[in-house]
C-alpha positions as CSV (number, residue, x, y, z in Angstrom):
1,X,-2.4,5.0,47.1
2,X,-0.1,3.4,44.4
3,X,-0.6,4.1,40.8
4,X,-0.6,1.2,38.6
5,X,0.6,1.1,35.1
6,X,-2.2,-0.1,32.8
7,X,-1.0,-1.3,29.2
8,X,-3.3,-0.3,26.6
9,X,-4.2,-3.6,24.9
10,X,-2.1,-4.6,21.6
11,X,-4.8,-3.3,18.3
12,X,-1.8,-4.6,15.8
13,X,-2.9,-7.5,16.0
14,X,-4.3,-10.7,18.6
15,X,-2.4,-12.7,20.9
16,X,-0.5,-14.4,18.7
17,X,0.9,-11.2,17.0
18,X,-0.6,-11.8,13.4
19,X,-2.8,-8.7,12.3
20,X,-6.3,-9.2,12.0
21,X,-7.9,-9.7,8.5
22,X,-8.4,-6.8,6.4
23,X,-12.3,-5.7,6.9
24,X,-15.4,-6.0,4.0
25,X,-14.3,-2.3,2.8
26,X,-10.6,-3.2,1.7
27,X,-10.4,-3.0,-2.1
28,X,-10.6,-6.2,-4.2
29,X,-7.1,-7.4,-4.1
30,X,-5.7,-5.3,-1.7
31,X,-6.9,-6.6,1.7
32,X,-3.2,-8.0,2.2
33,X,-1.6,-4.7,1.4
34,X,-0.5,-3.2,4.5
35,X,1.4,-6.9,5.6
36,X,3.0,-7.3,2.2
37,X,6.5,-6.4,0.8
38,X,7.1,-3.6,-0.8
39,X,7.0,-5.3,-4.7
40,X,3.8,-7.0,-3.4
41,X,2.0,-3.5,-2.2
42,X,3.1,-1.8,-5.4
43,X,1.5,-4.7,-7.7
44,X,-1.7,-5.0,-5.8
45,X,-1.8,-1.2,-6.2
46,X,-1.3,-0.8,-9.5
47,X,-3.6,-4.3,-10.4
48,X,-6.2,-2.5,-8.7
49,X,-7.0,0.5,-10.7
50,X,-8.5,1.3,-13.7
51,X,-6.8,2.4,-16.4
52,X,-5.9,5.3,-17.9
53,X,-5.5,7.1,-14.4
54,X,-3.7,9.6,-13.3
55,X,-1.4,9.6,-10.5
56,X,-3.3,11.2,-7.9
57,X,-6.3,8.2,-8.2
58,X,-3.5,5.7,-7.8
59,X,-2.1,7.3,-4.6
60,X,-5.6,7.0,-3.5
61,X,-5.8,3.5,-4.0
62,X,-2.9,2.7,-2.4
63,X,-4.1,5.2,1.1
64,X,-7.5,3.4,0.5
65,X,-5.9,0.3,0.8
66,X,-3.9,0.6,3.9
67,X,-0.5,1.0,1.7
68,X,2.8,1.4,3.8
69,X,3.7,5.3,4.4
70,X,6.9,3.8,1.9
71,X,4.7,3.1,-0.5
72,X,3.0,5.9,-0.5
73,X,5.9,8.0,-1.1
74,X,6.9,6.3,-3.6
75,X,4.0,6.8,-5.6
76,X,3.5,10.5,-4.5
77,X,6.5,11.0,-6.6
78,X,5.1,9.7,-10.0
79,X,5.1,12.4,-12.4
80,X,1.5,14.2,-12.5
81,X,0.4,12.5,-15.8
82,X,-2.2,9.7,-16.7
83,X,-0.7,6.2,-17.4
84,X,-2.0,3.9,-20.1
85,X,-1.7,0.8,-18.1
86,X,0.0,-0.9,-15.0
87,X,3.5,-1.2,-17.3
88,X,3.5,2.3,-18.0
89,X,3.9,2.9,-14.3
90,X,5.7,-0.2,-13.2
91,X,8.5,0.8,-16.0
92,X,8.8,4.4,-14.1
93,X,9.0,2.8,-11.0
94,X,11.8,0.6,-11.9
95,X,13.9,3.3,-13.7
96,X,13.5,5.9,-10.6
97,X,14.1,3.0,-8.0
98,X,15.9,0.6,-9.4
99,X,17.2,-2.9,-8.9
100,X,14.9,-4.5,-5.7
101,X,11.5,-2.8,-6.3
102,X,10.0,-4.6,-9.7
103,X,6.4,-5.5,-10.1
């Protein structure tokens, strides 16, 4: 008997390749995040919470939000603090990484 090689089907996304939309849970303004640049993730992130929070509650936005594993790590290296508002981080951000990653 010969074997045959099944493919299991393609869950990133239909037959034409483009993901399927974000479900009814996403987080208001995030439901893109995953698909977005890296500036793009990082200012739906950070336009999502409420401030003052602390570091920890943003990185748990952006894992709630279906962030890039990037991202992610990006954020998980904040200083453990609580920041005033989205330029508070956004000006950390940009001195740690530079030119190429603004908000």
């Amino acid at each position: 008997m010969k074997a045959r090689n099944k493919r299991a089907p393609n869950t990133a996304g239909g037959a034409d390749g483009v993901a399927p939309k974000a479900d009814d849970t996403a987080l208001p303004g995030t439901a893109s995040v995953p698909t977005e640049s890296i500036d793009l993730q990082i200012a739906d992130v950070l336009h999502a919470v409420h401030y003052p929070v602390n570091k920890d509650h943003i990185v748990e936005t952006a894992r709630e939000a279906g962030a890039s594993n990037e991202l992610l790590a990006i954020l998980d290296g904040l200083p453990e603090q609580d920041y005033a508002d989205v330029d508070s981080v956004t000006r950390l951000l940009s001195s740690n990484y530079g030119p190429g990653l603004s908000s």
